[in-house]
mmCIF file of the N, C-alpha and C atoms, coordinates in Angstrom:
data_MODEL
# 
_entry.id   MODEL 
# 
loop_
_atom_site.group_PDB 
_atom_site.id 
_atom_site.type_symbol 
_atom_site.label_atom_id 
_atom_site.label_alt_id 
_atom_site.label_comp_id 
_atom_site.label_asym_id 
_atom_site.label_entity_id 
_atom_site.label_seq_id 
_atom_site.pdbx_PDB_ins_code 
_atom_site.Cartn_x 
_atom_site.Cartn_y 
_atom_site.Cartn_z 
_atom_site.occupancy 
_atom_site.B_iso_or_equiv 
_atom_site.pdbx_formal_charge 
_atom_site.auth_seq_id 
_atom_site.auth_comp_id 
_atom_site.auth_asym_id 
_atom_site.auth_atom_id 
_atom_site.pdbx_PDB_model_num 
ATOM 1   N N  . UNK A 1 1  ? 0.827   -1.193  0.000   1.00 0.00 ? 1  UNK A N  1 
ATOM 2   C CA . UNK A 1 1  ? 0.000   0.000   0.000   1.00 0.00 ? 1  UNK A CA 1 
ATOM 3   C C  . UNK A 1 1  ? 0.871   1.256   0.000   1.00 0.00 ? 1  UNK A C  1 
ATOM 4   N N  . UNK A 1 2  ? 1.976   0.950   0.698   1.00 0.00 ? 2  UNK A N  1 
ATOM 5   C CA . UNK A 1 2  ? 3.139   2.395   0.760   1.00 0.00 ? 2  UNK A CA 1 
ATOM 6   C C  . UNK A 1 2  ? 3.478   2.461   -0.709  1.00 0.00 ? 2  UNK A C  1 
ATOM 7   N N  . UNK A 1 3  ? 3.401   1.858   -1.455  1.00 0.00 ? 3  UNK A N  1 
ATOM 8   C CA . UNK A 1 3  ? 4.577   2.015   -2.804  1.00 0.00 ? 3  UNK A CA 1 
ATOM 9   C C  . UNK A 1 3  ? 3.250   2.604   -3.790  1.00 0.00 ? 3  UNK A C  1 
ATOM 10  N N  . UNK A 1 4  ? 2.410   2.231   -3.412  1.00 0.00 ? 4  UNK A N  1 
ATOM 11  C CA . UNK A 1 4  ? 1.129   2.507   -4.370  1.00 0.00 ? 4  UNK A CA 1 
ATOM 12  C C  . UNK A 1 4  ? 0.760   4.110   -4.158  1.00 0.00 ? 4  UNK A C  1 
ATOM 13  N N  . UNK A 1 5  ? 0.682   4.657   -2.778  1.00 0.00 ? 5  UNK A N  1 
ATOM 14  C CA . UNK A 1 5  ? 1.042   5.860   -2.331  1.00 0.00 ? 5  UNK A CA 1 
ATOM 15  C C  . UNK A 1 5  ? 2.103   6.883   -3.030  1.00 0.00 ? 5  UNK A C  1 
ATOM 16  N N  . UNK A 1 6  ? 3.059   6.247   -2.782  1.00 0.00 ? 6  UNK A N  1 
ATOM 17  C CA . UNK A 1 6  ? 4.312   6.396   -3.118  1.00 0.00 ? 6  UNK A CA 1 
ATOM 18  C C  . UNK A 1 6  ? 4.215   7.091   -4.825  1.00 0.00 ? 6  UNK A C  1 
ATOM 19  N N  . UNK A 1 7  ? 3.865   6.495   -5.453  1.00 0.00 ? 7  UNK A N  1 
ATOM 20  C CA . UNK A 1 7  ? 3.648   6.114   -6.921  1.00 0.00 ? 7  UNK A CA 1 
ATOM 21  C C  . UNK A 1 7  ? 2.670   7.581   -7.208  1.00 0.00 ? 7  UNK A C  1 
ATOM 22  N N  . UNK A 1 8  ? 1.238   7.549   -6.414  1.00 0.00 ? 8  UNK A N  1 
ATOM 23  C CA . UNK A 1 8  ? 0.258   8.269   -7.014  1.00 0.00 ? 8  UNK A CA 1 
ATOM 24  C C  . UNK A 1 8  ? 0.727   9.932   -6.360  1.00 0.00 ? 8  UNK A C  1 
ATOM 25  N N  . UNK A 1 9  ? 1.746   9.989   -5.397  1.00 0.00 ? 9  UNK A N  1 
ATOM 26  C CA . UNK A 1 9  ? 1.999   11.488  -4.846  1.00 0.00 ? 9  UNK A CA 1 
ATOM 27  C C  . UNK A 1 9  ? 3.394   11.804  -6.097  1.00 0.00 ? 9  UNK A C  1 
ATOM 28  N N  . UNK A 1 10 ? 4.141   11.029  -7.020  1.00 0.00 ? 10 UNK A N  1 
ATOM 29  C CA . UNK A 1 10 ? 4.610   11.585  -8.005  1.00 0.00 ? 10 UNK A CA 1 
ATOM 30  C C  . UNK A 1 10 ? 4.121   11.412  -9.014  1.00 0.00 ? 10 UNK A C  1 
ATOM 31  N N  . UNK A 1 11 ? 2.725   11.338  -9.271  1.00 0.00 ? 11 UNK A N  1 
ATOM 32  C CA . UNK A 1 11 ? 2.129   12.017  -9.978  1.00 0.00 ? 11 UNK A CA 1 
ATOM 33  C C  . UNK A 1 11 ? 1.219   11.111  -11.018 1.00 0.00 ? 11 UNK A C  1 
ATOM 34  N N  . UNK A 1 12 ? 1.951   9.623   -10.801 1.00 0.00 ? 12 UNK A N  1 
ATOM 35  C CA . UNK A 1 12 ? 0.717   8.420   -11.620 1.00 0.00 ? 12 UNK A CA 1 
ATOM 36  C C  . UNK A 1 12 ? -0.307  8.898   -10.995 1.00 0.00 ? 12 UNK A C  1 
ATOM 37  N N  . UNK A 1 13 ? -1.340  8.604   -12.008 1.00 0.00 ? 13 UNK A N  1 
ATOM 38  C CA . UNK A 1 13 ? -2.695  8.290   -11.586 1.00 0.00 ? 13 UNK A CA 1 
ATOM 39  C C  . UNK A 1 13 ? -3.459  7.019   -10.741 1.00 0.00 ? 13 UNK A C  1 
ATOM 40  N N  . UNK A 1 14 ? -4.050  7.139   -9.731  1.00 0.00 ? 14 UNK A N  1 
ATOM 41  C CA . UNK A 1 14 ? -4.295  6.095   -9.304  1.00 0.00 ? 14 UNK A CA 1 
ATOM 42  C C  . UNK A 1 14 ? -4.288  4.627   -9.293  1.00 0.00 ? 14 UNK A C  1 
ATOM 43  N N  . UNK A 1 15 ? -5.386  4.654   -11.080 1.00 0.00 ? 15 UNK A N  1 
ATOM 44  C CA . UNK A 1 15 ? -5.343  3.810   -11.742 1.00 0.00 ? 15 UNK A CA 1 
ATOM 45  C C  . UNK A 1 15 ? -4.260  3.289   -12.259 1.00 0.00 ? 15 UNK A C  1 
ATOM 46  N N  . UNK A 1 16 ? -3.400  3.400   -12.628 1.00 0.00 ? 16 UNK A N  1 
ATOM 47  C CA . UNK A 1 16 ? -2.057  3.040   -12.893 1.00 0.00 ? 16 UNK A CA 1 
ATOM 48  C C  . UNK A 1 16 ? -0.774  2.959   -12.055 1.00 0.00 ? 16 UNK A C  1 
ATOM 49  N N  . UNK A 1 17 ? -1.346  3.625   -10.359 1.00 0.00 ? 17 UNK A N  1 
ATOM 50  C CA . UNK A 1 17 ? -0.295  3.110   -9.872  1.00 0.00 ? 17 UNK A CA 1 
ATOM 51  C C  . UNK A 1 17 ? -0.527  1.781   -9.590  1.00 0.00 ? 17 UNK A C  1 
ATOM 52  N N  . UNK A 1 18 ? -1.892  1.423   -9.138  1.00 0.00 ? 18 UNK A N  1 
ATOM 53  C CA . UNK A 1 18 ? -2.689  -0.286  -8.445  1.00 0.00 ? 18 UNK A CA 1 
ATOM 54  C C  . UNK A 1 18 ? -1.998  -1.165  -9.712  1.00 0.00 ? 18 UNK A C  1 
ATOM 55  N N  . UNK A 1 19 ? -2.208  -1.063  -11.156 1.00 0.00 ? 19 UNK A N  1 
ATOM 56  C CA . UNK A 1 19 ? -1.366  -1.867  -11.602 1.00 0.00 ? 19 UNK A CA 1 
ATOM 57  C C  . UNK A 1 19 ? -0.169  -2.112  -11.978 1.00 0.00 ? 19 UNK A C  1 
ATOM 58  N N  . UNK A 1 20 ? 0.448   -0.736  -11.373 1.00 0.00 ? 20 UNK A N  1 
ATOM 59  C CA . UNK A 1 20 ? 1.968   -1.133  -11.175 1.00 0.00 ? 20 UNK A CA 1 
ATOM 60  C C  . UNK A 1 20 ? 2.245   -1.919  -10.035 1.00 0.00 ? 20 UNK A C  1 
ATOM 61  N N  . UNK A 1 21 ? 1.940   -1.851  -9.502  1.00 0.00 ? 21 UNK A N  1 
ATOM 62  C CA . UNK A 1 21 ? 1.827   -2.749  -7.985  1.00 0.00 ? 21 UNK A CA 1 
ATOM 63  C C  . UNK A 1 21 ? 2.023   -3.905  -7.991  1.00 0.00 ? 21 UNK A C  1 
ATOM 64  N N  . UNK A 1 22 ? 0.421   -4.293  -9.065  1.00 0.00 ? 22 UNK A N  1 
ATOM 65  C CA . UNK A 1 22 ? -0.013  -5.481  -9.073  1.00 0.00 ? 22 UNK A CA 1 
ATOM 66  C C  . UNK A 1 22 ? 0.771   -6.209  -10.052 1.00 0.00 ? 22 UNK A C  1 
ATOM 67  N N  . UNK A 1 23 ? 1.958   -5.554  -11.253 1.00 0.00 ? 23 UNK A N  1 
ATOM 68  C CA . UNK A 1 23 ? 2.546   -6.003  -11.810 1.00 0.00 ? 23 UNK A CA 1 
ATOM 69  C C  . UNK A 1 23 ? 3.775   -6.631  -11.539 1.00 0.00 ? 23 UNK A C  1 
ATOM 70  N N  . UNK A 1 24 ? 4.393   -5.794  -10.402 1.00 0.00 ? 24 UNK A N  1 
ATOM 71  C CA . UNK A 1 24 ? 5.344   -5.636  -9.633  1.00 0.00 ? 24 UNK A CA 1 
ATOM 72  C C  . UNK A 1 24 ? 5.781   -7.152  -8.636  1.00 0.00 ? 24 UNK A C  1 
ATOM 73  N N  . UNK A 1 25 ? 4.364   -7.120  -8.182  1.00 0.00 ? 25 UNK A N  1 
ATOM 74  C CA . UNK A 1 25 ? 4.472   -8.259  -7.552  1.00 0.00 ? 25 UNK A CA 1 
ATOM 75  C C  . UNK A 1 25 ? 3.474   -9.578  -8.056  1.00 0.00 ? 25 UNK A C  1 
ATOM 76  N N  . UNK A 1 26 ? 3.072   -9.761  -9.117  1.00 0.00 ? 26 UNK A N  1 
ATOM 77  C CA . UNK A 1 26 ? 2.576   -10.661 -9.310  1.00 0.00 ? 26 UNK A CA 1 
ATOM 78  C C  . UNK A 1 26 ? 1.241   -11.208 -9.235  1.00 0.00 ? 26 UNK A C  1 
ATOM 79  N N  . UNK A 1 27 ? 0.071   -9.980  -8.611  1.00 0.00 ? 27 UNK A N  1 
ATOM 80  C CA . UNK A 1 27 ? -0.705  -10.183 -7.511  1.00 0.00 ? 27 UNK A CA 1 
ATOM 81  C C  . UNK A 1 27 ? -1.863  -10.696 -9.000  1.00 0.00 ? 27 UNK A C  1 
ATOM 82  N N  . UNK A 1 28 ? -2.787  -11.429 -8.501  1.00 0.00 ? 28 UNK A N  1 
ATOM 83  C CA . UNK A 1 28 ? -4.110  -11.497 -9.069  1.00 0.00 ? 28 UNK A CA 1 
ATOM 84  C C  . UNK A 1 28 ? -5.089  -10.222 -9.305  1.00 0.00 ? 28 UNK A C  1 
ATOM 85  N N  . UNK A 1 29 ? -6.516  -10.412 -9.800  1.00 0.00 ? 29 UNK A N  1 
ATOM 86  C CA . UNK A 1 29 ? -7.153  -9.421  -9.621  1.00 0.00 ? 29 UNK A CA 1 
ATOM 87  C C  . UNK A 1 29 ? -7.766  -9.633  -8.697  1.00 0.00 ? 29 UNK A C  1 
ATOM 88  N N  . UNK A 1 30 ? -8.133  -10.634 -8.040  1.00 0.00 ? 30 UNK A N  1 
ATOM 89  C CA . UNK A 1 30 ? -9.270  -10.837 -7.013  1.00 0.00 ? 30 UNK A CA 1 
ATOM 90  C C  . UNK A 1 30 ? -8.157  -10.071 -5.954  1.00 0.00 ? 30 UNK A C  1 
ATOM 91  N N  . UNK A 1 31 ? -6.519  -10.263 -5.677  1.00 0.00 ? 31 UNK A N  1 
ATOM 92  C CA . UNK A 1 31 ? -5.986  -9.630  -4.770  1.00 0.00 ? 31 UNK A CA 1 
ATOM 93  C C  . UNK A 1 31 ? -5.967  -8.091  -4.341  1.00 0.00 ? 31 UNK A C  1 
ATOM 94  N N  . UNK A 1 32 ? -6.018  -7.671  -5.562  1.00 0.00 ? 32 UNK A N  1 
ATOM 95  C CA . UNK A 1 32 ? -5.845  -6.415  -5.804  1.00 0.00 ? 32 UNK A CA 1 
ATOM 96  C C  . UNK A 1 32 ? -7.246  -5.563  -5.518  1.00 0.00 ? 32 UNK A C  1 
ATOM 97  N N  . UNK A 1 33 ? -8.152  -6.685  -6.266  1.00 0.00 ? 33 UNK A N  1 
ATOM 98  C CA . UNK A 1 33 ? -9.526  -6.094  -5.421  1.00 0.00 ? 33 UNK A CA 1 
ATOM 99  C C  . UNK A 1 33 ? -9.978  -5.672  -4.147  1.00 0.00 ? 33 UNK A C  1 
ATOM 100 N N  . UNK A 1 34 ? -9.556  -7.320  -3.561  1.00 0.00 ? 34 UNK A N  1 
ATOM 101 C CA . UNK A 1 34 ? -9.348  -6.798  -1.851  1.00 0.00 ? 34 UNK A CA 1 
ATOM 102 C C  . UNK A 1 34 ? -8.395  -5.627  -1.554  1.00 0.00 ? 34 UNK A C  1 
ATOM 103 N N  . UNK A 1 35 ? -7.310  -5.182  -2.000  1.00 0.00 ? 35 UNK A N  1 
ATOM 104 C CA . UNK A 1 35 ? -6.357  -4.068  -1.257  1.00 0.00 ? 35 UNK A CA 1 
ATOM 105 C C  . UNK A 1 35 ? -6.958  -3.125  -1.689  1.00 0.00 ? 35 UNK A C  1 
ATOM 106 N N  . UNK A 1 36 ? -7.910  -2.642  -2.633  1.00 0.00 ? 36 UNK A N  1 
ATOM 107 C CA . UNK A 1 36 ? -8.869  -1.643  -2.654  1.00 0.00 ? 36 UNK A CA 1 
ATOM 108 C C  . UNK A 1 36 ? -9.886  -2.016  -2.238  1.00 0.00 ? 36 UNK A C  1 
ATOM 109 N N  . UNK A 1 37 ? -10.672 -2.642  -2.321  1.00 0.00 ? 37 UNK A N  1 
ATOM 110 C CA . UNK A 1 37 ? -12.435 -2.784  -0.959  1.00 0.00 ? 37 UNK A CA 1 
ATOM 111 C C  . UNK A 1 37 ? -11.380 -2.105  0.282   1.00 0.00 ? 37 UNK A C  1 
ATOM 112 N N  . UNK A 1 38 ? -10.264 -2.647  0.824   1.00 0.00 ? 38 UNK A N  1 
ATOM 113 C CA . UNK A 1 38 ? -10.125 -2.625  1.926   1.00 0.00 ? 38 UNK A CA 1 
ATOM 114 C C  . UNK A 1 38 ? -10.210 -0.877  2.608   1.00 0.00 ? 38 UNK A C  1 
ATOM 115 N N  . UNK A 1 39 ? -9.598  -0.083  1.460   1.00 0.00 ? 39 UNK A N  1 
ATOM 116 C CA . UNK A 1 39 ? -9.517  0.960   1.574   1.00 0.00 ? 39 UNK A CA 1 
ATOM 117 C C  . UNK A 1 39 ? -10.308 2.178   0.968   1.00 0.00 ? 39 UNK A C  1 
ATOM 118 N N  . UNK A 1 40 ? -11.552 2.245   1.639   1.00 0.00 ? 40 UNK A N  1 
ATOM 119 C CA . UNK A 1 40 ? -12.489 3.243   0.845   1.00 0.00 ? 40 UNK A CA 1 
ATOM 120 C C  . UNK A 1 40 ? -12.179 4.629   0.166   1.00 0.00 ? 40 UNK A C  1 
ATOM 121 N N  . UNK A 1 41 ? -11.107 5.133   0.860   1.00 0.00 ? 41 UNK A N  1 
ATOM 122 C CA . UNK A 1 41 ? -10.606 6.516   0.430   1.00 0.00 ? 41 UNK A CA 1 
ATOM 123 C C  . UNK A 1 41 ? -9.930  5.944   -0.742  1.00 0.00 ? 41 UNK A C  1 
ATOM 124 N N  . UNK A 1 42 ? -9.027  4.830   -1.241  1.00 0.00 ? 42 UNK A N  1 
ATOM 125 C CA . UNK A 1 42 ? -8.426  4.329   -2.571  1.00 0.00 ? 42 UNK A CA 1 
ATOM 126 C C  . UNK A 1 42 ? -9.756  4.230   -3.419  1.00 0.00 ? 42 UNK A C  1 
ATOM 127 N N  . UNK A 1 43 ? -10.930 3.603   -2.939  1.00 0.00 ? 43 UNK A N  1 
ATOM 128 C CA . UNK A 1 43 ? -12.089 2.621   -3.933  1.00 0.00 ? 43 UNK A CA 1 
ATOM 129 C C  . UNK A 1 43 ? -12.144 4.312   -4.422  1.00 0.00 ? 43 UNK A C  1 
ATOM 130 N N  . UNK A 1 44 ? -12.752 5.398   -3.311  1.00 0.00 ? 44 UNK A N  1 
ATOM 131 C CA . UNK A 1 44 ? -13.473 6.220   -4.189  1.00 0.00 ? 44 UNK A CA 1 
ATOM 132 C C  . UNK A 1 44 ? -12.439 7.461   -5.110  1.00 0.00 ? 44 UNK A C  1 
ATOM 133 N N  . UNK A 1 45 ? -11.174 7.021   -4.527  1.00 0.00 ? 45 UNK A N  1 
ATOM 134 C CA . UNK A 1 45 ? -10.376 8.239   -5.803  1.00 0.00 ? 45 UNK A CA 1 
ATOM 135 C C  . UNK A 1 45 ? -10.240 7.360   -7.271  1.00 0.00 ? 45 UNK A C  1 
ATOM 136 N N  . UNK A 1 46 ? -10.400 5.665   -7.151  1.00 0.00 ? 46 UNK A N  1 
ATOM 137 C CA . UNK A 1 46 ? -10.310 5.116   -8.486  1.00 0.00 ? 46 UNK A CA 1 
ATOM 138 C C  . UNK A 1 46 ? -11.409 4.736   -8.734  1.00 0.00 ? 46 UNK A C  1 
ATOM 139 N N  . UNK A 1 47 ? -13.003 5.061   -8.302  1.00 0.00 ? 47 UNK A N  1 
ATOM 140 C CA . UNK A 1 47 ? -13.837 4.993   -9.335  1.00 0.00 ? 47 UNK A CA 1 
ATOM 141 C C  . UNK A 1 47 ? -13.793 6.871   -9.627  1.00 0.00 ? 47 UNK A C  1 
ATOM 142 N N  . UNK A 1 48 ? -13.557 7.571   -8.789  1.00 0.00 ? 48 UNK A N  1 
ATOM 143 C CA . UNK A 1 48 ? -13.839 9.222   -9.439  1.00 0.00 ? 48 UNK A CA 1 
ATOM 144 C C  . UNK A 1 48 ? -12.716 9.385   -10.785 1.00 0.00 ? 48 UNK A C  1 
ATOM 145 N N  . UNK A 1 49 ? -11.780 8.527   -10.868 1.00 0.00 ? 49 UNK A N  1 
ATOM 146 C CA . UNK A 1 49 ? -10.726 8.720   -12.088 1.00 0.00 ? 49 UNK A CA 1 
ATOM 147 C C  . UNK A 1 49 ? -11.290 8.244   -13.086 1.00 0.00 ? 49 UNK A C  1 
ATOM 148 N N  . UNK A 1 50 ? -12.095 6.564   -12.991 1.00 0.00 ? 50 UNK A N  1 
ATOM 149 C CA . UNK A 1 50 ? -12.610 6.041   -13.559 1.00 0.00 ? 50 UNK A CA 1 
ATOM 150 C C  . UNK A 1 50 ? -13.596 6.704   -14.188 1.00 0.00 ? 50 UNK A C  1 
ATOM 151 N N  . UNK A 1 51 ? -14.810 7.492   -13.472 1.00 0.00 ? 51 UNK A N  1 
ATOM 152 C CA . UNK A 1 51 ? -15.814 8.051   -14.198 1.00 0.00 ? 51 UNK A CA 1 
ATOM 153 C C  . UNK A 1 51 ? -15.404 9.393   -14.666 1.00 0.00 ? 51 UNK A C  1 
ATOM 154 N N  . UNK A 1 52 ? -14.097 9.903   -15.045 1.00 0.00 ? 52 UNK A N  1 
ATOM 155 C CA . UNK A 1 52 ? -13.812 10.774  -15.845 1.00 0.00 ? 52 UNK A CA 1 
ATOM 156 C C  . UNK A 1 52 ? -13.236 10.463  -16.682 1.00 0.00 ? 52 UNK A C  1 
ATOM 157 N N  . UNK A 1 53 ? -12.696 8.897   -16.672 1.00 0.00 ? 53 UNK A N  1 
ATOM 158 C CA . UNK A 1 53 ? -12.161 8.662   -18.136 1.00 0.00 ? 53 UNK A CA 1 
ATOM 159 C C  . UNK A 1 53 ? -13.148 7.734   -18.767 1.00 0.00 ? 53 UNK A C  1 
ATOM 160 N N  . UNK A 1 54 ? -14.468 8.142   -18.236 1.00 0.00 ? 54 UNK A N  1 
ATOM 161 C CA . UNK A 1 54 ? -15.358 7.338   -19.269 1.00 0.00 ? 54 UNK A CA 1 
ATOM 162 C C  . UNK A 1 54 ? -15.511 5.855   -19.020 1.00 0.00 ? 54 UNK A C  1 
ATOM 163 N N  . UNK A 1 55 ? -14.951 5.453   -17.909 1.00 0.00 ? 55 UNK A N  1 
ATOM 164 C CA . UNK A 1 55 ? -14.731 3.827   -17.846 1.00 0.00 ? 55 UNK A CA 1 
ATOM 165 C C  . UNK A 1 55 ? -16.192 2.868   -16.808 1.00 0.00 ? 55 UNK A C  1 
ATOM 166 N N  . UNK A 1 56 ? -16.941 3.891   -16.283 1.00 0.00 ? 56 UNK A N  1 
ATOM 167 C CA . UNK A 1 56 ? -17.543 3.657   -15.437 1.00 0.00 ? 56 UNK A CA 1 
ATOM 168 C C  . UNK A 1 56 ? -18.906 4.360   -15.243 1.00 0.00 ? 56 UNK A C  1 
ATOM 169 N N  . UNK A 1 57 ? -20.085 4.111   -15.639 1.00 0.00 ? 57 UNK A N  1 
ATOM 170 C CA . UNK A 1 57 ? -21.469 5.420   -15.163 1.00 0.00 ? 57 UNK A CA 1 
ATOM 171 C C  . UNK A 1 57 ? -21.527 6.415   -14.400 1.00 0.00 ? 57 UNK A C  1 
ATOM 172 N N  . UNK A 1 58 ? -20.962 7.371   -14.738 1.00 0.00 ? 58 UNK A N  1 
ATOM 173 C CA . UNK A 1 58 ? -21.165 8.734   -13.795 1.00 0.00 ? 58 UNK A CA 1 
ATOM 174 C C  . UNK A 1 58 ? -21.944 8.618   -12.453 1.00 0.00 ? 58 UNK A C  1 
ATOM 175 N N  . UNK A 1 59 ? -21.812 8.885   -11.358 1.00 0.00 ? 59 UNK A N  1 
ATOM 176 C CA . UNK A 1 59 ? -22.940 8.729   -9.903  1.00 0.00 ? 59 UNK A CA 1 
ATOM 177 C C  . UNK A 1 59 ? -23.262 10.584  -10.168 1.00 0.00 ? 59 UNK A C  1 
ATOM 178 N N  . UNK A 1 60 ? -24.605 10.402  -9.344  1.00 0.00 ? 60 UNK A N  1 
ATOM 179 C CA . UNK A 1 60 ? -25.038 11.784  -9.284  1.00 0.00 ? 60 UNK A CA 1 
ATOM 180 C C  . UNK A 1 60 ? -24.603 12.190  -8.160  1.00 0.00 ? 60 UNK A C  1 
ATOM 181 N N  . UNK A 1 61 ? -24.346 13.068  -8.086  1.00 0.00 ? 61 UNK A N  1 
ATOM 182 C CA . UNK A 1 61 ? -23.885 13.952  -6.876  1.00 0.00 ? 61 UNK A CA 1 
ATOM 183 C C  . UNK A 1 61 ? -24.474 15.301  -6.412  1.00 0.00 ? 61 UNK A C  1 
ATOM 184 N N  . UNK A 1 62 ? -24.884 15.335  -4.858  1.00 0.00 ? 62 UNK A N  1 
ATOM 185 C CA . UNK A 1 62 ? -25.395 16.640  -4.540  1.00 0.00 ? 62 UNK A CA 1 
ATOM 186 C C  . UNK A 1 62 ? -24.156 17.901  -4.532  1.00 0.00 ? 62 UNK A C  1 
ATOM 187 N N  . UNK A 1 63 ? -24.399 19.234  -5.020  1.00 0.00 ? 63 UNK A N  1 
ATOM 188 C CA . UNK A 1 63 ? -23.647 19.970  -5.151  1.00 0.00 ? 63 UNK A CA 1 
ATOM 189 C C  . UNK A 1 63 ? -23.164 20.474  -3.519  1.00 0.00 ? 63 UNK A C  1 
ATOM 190 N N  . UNK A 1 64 ? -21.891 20.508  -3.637  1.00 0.00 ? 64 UNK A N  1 
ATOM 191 C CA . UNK A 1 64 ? -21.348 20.945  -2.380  1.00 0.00 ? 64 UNK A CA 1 
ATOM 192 C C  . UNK A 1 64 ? -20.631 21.807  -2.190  1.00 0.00 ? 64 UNK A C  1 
# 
């Protein structure tokens, strides 16, 4: 989880740091799934990347 950190504060995108990670070490997807469920603040910055690159149904959101 540190290196994935690590990764997205120079400047990868979320999405691409989880599969550097997951490349890195070999991991499955079901693994990788769990190390994001686990961490809700990760789930929701890589579906908000996700639904700006089109990869995922927009959620509605109240204006804040």
């Amino acid at each position: 989880m540190k290196e994935i950190s690590e990764n997205i504060n120079r400047g990868v995108p979320y999405i691409d740091a989880v599969i550097v990670y997951a490349e890195k070490y070999g991991l499955e997807v079901e693994v990788v799934g769990e190390i994001i469920r686990r961490s809700p603040v990760l789930k929701a910055k890589i579906y908000k990347e996700a639904e700006e690159l089109n990869m995922v149904e927009k959620l509605t959101r109240l204006p804040v």
